[in-house]
N, C-alpha and C positions, 0 to 999 in steps of 0.2 A: 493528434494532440501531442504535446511536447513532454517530455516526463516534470519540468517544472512546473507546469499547469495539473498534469497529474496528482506531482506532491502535494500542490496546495489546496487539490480537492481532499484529498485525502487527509491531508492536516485536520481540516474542517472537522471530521469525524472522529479523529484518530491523532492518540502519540503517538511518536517514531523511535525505536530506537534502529539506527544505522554499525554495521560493525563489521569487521574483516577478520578471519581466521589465518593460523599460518600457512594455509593452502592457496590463499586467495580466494577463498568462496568471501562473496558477501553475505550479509545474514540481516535483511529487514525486517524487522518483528513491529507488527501494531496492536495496542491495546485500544480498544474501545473506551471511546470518554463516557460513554454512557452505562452501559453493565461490565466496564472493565475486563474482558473477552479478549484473546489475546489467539495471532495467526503467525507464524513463523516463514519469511519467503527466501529460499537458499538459491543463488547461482552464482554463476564468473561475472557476471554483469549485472551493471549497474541499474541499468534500462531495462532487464528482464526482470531485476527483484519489484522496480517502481511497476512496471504493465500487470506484475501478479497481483501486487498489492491494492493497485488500482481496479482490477478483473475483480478479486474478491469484494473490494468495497462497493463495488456496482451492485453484486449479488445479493450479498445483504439489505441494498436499499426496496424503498416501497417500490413498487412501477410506477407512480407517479413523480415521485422524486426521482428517477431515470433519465432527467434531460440533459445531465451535464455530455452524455455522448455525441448532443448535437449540434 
């Protein structure tokens, strides 16, 4: 799955905010729209912060609402 289809699973659920330190680490942090809950995802890349952010928002969901991996 492509990290733009990711984002926009993840939009679905979740604000974004997107940000860059003077190290270059990225810093994707998502707030839950629904109980405002909030995950912090640190790396060099781009694509790792979206696949974490992605990974957690799987977890969180029901098992039935688990079909977007398919």
């Amino acid at each position: 799955m492509r990290n733009t289809t990711k984002l926009k699973h993840i939009l679905q659920l979740y604000s974004v905010a997107l940000d860059m330190d003077d190290d270059g680490q990225m810093h994707l942090m998502v707030f839950d729209k629904k109980d405002n809950s909030s995950e912090e995802f640190i790396n060099k890349s781009y694509s790792v912060v979206v696949e974490k952010a992605f990974r957690y928002m799987m977890k969180r969901l029901p098992p039935k609402s688990q079909k977007l991996n398919e």
